[in-house]
mmCIF file of the N, C-alpha and C atoms, coordinates in Angstrom:
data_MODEL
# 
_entry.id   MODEL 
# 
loop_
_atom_site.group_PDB 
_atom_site.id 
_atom_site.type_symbol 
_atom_site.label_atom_id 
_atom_site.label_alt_id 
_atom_site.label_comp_id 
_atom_site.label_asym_id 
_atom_site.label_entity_id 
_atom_site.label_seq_id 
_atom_site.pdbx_PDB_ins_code 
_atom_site.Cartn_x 
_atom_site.Cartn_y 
_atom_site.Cartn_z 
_atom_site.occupancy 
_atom_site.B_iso_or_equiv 
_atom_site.pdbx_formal_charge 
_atom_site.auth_seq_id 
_atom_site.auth_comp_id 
_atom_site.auth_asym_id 
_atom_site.auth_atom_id 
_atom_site.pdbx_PDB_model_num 
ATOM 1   N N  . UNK A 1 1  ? 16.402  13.181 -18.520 1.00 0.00 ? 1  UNK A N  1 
ATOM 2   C CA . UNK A 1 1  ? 16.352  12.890 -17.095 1.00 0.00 ? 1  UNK A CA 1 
ATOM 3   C C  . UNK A 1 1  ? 14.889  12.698 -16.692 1.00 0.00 ? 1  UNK A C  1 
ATOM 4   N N  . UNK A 1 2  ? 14.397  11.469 -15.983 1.00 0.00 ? 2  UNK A N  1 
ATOM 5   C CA . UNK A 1 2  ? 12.882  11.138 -15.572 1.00 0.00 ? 2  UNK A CA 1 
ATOM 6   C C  . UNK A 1 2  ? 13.307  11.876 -14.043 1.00 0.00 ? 2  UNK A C  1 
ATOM 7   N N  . UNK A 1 3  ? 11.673  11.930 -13.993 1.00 0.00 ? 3  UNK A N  1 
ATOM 8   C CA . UNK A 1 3  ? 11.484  12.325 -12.242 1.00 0.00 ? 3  UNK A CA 1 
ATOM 9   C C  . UNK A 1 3  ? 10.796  11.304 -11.517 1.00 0.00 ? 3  UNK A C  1 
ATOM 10  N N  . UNK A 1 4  ? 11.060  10.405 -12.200 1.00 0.00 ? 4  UNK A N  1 
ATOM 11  C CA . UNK A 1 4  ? 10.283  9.295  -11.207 1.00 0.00 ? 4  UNK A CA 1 
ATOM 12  C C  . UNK A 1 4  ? 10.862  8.985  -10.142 1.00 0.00 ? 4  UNK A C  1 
ATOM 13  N N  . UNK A 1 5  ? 11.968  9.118  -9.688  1.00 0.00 ? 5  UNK A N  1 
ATOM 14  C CA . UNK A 1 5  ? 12.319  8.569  -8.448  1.00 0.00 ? 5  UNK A CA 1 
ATOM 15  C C  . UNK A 1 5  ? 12.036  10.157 -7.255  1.00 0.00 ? 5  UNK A C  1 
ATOM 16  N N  . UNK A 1 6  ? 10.780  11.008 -8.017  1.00 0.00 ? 6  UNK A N  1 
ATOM 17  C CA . UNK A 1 6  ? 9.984   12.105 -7.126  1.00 0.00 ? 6  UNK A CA 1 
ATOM 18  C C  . UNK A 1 6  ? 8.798   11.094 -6.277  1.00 0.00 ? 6  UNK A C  1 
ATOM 19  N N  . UNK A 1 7  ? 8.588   10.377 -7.250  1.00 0.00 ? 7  UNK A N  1 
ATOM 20  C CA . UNK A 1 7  ? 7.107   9.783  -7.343  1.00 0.00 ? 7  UNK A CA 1 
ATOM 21  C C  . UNK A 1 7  ? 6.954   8.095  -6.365  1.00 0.00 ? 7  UNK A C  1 
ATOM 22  N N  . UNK A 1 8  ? 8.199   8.036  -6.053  1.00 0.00 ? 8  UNK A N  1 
ATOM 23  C CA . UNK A 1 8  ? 8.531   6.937  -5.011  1.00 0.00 ? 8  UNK A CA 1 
ATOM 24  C C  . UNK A 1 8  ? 7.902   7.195  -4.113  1.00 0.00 ? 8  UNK A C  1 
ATOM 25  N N  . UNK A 1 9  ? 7.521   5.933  -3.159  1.00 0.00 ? 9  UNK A N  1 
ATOM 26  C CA . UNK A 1 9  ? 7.107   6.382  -1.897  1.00 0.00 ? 9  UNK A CA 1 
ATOM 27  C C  . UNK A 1 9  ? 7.671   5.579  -0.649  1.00 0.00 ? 9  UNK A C  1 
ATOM 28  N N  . UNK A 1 10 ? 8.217   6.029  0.119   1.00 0.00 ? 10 UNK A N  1 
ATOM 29  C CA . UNK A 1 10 ? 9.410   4.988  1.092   1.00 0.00 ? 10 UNK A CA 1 
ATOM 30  C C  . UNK A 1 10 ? 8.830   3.752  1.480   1.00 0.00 ? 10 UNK A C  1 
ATOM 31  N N  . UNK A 1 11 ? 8.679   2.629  1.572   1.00 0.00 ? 11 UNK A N  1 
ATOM 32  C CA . UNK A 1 11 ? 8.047   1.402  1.658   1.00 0.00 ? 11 UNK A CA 1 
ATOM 33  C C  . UNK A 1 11 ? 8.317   0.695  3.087   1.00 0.00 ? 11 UNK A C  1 
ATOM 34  N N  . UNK A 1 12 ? 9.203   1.593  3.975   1.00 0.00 ? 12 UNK A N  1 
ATOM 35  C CA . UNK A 1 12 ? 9.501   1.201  5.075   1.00 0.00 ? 12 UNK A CA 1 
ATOM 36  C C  . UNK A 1 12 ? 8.691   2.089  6.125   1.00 0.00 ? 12 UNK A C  1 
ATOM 37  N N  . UNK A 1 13 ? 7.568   3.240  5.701   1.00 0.00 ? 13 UNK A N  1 
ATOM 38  C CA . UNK A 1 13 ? 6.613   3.454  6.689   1.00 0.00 ? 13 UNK A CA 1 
ATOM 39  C C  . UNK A 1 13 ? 5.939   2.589  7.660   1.00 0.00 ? 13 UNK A C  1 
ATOM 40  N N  . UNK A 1 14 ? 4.588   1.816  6.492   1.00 0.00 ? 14 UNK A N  1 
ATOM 41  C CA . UNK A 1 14 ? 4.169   1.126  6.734   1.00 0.00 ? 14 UNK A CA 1 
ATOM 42  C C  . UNK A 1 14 ? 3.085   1.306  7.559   1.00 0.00 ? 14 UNK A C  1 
ATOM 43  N N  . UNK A 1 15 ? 1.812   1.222  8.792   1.00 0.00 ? 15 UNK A N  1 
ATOM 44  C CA . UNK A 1 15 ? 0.930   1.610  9.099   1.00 0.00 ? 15 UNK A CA 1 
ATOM 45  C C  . UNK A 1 15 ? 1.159   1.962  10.474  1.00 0.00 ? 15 UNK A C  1 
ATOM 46  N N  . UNK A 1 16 ? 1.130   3.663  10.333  1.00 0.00 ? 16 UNK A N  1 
ATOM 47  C CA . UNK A 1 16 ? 0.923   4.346  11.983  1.00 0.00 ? 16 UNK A CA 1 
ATOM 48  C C  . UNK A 1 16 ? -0.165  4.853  12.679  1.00 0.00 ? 16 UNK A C  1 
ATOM 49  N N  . UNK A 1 17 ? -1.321  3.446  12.346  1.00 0.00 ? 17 UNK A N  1 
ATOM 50  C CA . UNK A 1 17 ? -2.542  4.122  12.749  1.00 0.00 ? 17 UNK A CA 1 
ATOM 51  C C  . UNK A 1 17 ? -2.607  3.464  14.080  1.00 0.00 ? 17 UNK A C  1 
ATOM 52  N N  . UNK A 1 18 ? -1.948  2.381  14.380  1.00 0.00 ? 18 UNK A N  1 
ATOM 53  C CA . UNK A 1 18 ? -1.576  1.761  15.811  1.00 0.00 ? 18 UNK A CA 1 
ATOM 54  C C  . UNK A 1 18 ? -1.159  2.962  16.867  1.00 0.00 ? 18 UNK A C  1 
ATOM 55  N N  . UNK A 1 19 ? -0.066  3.874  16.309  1.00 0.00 ? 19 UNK A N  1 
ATOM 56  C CA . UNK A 1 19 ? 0.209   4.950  16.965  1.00 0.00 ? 19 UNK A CA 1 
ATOM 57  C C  . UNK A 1 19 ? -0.760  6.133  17.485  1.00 0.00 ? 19 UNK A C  1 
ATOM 58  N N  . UNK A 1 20 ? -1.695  6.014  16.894  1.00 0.00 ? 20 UNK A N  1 
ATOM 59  C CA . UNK A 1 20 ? -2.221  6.917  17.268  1.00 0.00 ? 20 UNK A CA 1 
ATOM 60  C C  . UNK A 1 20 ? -3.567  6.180  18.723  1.00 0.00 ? 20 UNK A C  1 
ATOM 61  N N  . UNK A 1 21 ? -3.661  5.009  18.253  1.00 0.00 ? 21 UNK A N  1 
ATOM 62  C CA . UNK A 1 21 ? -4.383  4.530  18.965  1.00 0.00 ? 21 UNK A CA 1 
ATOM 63  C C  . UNK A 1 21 ? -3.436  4.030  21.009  1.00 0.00 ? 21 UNK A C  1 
ATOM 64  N N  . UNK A 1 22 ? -2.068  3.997  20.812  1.00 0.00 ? 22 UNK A N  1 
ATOM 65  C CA . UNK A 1 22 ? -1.231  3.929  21.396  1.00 0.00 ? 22 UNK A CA 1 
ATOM 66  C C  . UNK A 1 22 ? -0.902  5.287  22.749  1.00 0.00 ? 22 UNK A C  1 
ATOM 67  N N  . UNK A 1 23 ? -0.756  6.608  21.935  1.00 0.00 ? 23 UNK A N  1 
ATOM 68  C CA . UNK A 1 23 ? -0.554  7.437  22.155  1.00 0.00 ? 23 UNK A CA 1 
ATOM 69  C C  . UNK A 1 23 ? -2.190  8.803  23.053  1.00 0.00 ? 23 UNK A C  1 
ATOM 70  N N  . UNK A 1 24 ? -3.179  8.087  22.338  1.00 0.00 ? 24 UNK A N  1 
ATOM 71  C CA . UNK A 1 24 ? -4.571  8.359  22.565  1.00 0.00 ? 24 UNK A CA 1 
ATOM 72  C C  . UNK A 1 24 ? -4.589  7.787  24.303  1.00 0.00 ? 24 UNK A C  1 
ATOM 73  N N  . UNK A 1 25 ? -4.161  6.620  24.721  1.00 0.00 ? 25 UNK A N  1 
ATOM 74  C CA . UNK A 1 25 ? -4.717  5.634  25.692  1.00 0.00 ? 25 UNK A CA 1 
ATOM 75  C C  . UNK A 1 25 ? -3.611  6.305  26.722  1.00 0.00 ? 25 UNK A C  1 
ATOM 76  N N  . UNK A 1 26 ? -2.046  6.300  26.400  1.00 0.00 ? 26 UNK A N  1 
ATOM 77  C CA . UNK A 1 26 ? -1.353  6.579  27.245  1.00 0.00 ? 26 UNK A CA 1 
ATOM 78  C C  . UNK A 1 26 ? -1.625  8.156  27.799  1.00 0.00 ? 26 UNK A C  1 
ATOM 79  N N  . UNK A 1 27 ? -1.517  9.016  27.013  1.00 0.00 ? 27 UNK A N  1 
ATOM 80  C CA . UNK A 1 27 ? -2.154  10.377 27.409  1.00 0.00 ? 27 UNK A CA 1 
ATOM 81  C C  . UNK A 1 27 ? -3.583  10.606 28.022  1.00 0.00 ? 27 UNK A C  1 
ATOM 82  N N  . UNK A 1 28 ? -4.222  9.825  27.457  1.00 0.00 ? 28 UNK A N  1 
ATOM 83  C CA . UNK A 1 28 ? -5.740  9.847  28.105  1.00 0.00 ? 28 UNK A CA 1 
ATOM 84  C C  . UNK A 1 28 ? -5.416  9.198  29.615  1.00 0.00 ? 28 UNK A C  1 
ATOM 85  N N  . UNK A 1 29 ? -4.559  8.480  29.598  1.00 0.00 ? 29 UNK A N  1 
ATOM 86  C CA . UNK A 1 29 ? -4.681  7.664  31.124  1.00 0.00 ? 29 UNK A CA 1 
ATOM 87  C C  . UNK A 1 29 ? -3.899  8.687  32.390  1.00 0.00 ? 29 UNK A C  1 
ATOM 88  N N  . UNK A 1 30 ? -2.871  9.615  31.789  1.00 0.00 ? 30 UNK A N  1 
ATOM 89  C CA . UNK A 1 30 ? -2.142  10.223 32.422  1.00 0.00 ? 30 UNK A CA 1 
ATOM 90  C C  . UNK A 1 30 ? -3.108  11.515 32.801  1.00 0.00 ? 30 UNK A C  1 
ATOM 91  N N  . UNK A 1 31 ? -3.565  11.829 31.528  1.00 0.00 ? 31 UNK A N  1 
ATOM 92  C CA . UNK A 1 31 ? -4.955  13.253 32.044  1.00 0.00 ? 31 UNK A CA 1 
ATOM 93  C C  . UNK A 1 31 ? -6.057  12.777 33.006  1.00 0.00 ? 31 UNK A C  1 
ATOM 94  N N  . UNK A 1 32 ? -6.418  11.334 33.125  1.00 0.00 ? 32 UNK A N  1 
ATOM 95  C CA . UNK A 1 32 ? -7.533  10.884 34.075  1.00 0.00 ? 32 UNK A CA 1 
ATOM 96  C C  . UNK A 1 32 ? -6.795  10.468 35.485  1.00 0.00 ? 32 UNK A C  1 
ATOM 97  N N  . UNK A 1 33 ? -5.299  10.091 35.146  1.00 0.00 ? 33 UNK A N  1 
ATOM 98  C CA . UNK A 1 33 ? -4.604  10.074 36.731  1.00 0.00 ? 33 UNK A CA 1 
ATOM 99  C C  . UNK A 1 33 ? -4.429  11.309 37.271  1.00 0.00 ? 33 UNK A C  1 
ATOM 100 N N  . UNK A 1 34 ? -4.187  12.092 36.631  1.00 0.00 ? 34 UNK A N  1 
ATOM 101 C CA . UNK A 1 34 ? -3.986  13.582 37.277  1.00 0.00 ? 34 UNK A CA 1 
ATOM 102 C C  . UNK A 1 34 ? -5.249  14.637 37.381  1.00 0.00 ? 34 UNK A C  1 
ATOM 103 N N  . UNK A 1 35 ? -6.116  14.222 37.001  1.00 0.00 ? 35 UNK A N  1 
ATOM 104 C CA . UNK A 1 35 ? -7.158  14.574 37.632  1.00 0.00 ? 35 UNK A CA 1 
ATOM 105 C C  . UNK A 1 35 ? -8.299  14.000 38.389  1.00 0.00 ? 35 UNK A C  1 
ATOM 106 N N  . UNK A 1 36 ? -8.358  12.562 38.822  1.00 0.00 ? 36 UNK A N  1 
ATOM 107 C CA . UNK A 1 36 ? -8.974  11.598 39.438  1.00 0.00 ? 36 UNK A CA 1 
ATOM 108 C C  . UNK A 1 36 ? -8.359  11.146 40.726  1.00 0.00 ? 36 UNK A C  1 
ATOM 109 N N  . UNK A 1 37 ? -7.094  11.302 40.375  1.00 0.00 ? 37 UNK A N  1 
ATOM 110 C CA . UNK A 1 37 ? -6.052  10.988 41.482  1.00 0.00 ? 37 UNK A CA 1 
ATOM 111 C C  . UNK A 1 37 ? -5.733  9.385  41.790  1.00 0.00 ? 37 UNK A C  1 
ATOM 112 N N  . UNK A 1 38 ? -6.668  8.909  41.178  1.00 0.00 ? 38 UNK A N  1 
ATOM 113 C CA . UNK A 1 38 ? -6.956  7.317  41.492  1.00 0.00 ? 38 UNK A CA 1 
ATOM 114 C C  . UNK A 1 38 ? -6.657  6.000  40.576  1.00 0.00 ? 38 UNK A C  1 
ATOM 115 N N  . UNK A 1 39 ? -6.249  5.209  40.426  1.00 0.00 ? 39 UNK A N  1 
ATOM 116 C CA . UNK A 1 39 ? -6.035  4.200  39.465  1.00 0.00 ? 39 UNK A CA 1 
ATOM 117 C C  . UNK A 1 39 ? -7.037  3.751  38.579  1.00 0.00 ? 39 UNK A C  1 
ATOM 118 N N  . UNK A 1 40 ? -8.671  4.345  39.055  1.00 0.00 ? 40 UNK A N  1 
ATOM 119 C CA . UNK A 1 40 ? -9.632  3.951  38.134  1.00 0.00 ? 40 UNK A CA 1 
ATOM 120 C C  . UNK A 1 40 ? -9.745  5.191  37.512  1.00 0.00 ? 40 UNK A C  1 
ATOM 121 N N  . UNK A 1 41 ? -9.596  6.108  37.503  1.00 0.00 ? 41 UNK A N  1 
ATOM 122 C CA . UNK A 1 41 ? -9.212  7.379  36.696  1.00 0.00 ? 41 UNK A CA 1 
ATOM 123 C C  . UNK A 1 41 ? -8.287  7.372  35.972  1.00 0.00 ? 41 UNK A C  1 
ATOM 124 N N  . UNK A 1 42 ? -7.522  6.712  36.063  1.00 0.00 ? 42 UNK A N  1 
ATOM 125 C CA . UNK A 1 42 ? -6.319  6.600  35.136  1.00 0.00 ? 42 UNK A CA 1 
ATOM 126 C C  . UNK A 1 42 ? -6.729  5.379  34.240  1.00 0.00 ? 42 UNK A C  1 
ATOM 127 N N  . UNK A 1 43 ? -7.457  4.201  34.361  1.00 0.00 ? 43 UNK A N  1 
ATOM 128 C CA . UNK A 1 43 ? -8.231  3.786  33.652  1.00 0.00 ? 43 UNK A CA 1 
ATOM 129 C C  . UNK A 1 43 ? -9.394  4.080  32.612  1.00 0.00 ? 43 UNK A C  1 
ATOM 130 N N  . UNK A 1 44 ? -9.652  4.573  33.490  1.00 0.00 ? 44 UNK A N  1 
ATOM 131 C CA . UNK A 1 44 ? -11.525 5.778  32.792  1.00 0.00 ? 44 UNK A CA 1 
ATOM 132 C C  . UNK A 1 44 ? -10.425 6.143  31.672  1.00 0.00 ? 44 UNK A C  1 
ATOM 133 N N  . UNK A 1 45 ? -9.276  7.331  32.120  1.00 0.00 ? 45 UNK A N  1 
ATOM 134 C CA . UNK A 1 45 ? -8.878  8.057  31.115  1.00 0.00 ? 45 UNK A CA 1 
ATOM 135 C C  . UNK A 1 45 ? -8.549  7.754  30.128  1.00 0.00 ? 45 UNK A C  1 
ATOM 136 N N  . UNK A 1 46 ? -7.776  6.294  30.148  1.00 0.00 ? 46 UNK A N  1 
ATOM 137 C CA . UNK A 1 46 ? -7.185  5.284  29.112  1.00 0.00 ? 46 UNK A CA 1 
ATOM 138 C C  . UNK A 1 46 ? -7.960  4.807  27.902  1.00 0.00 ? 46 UNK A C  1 
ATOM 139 N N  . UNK A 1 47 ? -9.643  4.489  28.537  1.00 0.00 ? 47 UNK A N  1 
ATOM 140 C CA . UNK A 1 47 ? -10.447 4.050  27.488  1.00 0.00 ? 47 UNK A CA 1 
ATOM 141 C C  . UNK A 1 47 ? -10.909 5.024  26.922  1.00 0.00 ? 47 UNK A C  1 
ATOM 142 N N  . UNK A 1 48 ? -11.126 6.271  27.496  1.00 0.00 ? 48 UNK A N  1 
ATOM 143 C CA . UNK A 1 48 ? -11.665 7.770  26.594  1.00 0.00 ? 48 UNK A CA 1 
ATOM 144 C C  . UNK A 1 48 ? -10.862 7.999  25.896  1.00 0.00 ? 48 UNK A C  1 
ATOM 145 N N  . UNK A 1 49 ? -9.117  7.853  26.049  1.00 0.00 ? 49 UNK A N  1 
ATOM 146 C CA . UNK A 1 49 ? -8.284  7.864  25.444  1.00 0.00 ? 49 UNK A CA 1 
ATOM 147 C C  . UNK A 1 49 ? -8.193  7.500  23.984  1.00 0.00 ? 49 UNK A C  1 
ATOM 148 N N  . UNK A 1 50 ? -8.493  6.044  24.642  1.00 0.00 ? 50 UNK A N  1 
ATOM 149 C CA . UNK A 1 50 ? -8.533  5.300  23.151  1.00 0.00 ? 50 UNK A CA 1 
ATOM 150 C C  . UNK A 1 50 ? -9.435  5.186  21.720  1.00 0.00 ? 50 UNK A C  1 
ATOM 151 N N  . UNK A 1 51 ? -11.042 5.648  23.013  1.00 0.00 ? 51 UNK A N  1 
ATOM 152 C CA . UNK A 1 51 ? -11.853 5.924  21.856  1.00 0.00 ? 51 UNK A CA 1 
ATOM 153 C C  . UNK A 1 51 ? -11.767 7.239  21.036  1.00 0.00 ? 51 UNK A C  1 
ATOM 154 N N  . UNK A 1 52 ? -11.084 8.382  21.765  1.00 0.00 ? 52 UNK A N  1 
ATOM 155 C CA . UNK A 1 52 ? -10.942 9.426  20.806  1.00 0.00 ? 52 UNK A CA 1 
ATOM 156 C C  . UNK A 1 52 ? -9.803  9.274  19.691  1.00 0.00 ? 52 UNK A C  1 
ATOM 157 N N  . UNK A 1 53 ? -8.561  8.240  20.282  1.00 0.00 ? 53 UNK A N  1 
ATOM 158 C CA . UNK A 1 53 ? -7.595  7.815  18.947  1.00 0.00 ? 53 UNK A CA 1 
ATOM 159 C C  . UNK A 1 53 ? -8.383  7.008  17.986  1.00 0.00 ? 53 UNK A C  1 
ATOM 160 N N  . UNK A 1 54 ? -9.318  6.849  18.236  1.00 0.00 ? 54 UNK A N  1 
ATOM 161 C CA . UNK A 1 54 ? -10.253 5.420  17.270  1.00 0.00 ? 54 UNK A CA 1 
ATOM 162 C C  . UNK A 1 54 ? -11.018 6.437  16.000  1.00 0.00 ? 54 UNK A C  1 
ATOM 163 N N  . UNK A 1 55 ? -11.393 7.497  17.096  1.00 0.00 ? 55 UNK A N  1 
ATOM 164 C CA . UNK A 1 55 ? -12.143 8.161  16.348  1.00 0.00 ? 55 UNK A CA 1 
ATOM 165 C C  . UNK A 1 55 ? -11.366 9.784  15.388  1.00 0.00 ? 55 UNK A C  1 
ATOM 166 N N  . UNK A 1 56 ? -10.286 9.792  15.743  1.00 0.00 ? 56 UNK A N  1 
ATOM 167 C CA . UNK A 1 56 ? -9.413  10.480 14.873  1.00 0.00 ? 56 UNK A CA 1 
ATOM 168 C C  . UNK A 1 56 ? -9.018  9.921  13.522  1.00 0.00 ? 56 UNK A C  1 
ATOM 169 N N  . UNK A 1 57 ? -8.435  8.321  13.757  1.00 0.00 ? 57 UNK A N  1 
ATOM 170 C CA . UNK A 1 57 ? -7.512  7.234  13.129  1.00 0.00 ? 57 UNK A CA 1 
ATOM 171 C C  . UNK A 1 57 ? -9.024  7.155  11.831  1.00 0.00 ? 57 UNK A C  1 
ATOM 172 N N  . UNK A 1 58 ? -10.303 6.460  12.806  1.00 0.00 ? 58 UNK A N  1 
ATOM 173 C CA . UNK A 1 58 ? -11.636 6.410  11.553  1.00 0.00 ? 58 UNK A CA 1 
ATOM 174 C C  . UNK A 1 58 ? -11.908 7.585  10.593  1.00 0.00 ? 58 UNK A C  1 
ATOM 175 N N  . UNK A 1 59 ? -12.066 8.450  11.219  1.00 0.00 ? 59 UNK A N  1 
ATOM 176 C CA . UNK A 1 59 ? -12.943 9.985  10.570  1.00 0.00 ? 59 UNK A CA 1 
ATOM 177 C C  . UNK A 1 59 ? -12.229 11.201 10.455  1.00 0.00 ? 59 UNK A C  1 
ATOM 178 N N  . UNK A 1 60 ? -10.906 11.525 11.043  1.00 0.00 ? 60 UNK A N  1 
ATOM 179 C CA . UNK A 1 60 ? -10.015 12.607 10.264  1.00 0.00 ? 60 UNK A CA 1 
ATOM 180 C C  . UNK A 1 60 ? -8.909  12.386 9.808   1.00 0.00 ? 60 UNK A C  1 
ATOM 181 N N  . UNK A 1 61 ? -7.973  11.340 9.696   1.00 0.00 ? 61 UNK A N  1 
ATOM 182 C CA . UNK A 1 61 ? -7.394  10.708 9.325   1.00 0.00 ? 61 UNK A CA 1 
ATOM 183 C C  . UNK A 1 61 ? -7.703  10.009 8.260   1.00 0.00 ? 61 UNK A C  1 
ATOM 184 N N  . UNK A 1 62 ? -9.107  9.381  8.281   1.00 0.00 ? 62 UNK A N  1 
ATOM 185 C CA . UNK A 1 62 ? -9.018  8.557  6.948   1.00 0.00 ? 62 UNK A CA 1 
ATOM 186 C C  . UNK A 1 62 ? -9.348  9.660  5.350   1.00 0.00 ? 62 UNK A C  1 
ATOM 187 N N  . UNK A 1 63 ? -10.179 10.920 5.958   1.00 0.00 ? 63 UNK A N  1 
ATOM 188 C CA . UNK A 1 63 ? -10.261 11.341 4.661   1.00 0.00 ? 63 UNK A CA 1 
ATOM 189 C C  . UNK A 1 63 ? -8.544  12.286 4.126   1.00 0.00 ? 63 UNK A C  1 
ATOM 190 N N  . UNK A 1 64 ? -7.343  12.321 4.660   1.00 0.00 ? 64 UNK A N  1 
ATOM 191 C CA . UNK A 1 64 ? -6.398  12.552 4.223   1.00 0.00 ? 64 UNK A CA 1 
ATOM 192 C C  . UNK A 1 64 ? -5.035  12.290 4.160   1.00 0.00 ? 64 UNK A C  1 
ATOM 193 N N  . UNK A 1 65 ? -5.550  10.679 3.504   1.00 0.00 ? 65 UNK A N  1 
ATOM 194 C CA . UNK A 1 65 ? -4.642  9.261  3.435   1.00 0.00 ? 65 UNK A CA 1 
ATOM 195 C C  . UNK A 1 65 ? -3.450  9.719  2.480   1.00 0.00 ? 65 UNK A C  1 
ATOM 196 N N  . UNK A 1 66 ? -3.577  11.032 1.658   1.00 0.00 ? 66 UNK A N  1 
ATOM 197 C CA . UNK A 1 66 ? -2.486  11.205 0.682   1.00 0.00 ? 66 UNK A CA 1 
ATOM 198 C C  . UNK A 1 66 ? -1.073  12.141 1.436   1.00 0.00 ? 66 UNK A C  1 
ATOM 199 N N  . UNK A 1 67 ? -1.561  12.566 2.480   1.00 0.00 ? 67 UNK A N  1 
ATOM 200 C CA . UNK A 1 67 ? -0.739  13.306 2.926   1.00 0.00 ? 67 UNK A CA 1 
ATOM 201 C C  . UNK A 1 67 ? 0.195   12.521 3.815   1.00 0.00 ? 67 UNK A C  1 
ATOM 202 N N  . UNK A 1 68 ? 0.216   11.327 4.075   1.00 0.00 ? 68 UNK A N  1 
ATOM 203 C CA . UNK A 1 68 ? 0.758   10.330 5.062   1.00 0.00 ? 68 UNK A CA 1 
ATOM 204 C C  . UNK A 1 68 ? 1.746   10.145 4.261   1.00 0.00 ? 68 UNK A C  1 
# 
């Protein structure tokens, strides 16, 4: 009996680094509406948002690509 079908890896993942960049912007925009009160706060929040998903997705994420 082989164990290779341990060693598969599902091929229908595929790349969820969009998600994180997705999920970064929408939460960031909702924490800058609720504390800005204003539609450019909810903006502001969106792009801080996004740059901290940018910067998760680049630099802690990329060094532990095996665990995905």
């Amino acid at each position: 009996m082989t164990e290779k079908h341990i060693e598969e890896q599902p091929k229908e993942v595929g790349n969820i680094n969009n998600l994180f960049y997705l999920l970064g912007a929408v939460f960031g925009g909702l924490t800058g509406g609720v504390i800005q009160e204003t539609l450019v706060g909810t903006l502001i929040g969106a792009v801080i948002g996004l740059l901290f998903g940018a910067f998760f997705v680049k630099v802690l994420l990329n060094a532990r690509a095996h665990d995905r």
